[in-house]
N, C-alpha and C positions, 0 to 999 in steps of 0.2 A: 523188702527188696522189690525194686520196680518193675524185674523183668521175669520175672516169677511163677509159678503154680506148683501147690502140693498135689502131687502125681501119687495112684494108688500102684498103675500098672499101665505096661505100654503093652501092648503082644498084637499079632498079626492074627486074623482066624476067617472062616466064613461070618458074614453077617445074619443073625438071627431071625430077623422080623423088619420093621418098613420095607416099603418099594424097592431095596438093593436089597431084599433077603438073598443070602445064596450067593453073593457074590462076598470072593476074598477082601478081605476089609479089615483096615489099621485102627485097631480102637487105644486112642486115648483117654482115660480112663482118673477122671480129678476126685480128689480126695475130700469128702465133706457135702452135707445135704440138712437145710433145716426142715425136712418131711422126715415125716417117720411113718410110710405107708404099712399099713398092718402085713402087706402078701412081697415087701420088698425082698427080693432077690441081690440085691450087692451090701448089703449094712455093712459087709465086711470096709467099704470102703465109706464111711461115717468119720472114720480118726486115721490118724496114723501120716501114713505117705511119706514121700521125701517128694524136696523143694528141691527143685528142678529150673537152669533156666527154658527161655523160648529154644536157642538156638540150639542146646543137647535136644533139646523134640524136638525139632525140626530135623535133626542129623537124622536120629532115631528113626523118627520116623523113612525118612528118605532112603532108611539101609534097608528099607524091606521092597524098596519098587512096589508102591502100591500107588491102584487107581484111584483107590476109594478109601476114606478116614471118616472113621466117627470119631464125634466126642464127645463124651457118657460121663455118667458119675453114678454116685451121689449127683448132686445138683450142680451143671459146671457153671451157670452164671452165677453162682454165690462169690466165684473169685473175679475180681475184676479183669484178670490179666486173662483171663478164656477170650474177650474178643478181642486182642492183638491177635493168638494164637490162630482164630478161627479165621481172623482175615492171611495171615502170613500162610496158613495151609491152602485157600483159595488163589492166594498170590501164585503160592508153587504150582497151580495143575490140578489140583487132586479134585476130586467130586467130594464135598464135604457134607455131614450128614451133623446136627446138632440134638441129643436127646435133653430137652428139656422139662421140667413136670409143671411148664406152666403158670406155677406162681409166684414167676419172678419176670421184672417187664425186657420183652425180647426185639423192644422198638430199635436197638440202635446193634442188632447185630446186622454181619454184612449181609447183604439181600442177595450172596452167589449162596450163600448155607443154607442147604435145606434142613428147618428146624422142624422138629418133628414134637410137638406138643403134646405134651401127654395130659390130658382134664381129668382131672380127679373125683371117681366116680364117689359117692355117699359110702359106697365097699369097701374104699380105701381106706377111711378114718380120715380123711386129708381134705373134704370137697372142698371144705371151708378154706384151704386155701386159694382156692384158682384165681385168679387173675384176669376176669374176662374182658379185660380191656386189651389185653393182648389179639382177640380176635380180630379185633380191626387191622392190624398189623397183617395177618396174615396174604398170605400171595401164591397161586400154583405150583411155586416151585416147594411151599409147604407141605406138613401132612401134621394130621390130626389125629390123636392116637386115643382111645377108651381102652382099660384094663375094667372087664366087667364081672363083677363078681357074684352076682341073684340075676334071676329077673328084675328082679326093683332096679339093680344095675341098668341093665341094659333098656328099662323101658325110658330111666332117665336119662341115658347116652341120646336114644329116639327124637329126647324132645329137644336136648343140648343142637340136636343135628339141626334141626328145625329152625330151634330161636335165632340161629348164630348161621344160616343158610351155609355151613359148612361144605357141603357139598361142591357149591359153589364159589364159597372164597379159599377154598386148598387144593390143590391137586391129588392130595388122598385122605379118606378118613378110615381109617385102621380101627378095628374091632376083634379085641381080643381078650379070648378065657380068661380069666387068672384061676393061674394052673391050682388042677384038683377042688379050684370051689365052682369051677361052673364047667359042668360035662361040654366039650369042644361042639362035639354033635349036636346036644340042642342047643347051642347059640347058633350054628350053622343053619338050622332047621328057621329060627329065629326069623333071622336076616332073609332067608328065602320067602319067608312065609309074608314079608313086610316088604319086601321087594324094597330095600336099604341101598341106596349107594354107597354102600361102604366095602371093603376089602376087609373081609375076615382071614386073619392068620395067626396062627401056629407059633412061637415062638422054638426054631429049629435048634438052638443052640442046650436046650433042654430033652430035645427028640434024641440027638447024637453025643453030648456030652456029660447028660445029666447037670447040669449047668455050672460044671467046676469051672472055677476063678481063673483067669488069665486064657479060658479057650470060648 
């Protein structure tokens, strides 16, 4: 079907983590990921879902009066119809926010979505896939995200920042725990001590909800 995407969940919530942490935010949420990151929090959304067309999300969407929409998965550019979607949500107004993990190429998404790359720390089981040709693509209105799980994580995030002058080519580079394998504090302690330009945070949706499904 041409107009299409298997959808896990649509719900309305605060946003957890990038730069619109904390703000009320429409997550669309597609069904399907070929990562299998050892510390993934959504697996529940790996299979399943109902096919959906654009125009029910789009309603969907629109019945919540929201400013802000993410679109999450599992991995949404695995399906091809996520950028119709992503541009038809930019079309509407909304501040659109795209989590992608990176290892898939994100040159021909619309340049109003802020994609938010997730690079795949050695922690994850996954580094091997990144896609660093994606770098080049990036632009300010981007952000760069590390899930750091050791030291070893995080000294290789360091040098990611470095190779790929990140700093530079995103508007944010995001540094975050994965939860319970690297105490918050000393990555905190971390980044201070290195004087990082990166933005350390919390993933909030974990703080307040214990990170049940659909909140």
């Amino acid at each position: 079907m041409q107009d299409t995407l298997r959808i896990t969940e649509v719900f309305y919530s605060l946003q957890g983590e990038t730069r619109t942490a904390g703000l009320p935010t429409v997550f669309v949420r597609l069904t399907g990921c070929p990562l299998r990151c050892q510390y993934c929090d959504s697996a529940y959304a790996f299979t399943g879902g109902t096919q959906r067309t654009l125009d029910s999300l789009m309603e969907q969407v629109a019945s919540f009066k929201p400013r802000h929409v993410c679109v999450t998965g599992g991995e949404p550019l695995a399906q091809p119809n996520a950028l119709p979607l992503l541009q038809r949500l930019c079309d509407a107004g909304y501040e659109v926010n795209l989590e992608t993990s990176g290892a898939l190429d994100i040159s021909a998404t619309d340049v109003r979505v802020s994609r938010v790359v997730d690079l795949k720390t050695p922690g994850s089981l996954e580094c091997h896939r990144n896609r660093y040709e994606n770098m080049q693509h990036l632009t300010p209105n981007d952000q760069v995200k590390f899930v750091i799980c050791s030291r070893e994580d995080y000294d290789w995030a360091v040098s990611k920042l470095i190779e790929f002058d990140l700093a530079q080519r995103a508007g944010e580079v995001l540094f975050s725990p994965s939860h319970v394998q690297v105490n918050a504090r000393d990555l905190a302690d971390w980044i201070v001590a290195d004087n990082l330009p990166v933005r350390f945070q919390l993933q909030l949706h974990k703080l307040l909800w214990n990170d049940e499904p659909g909140r």
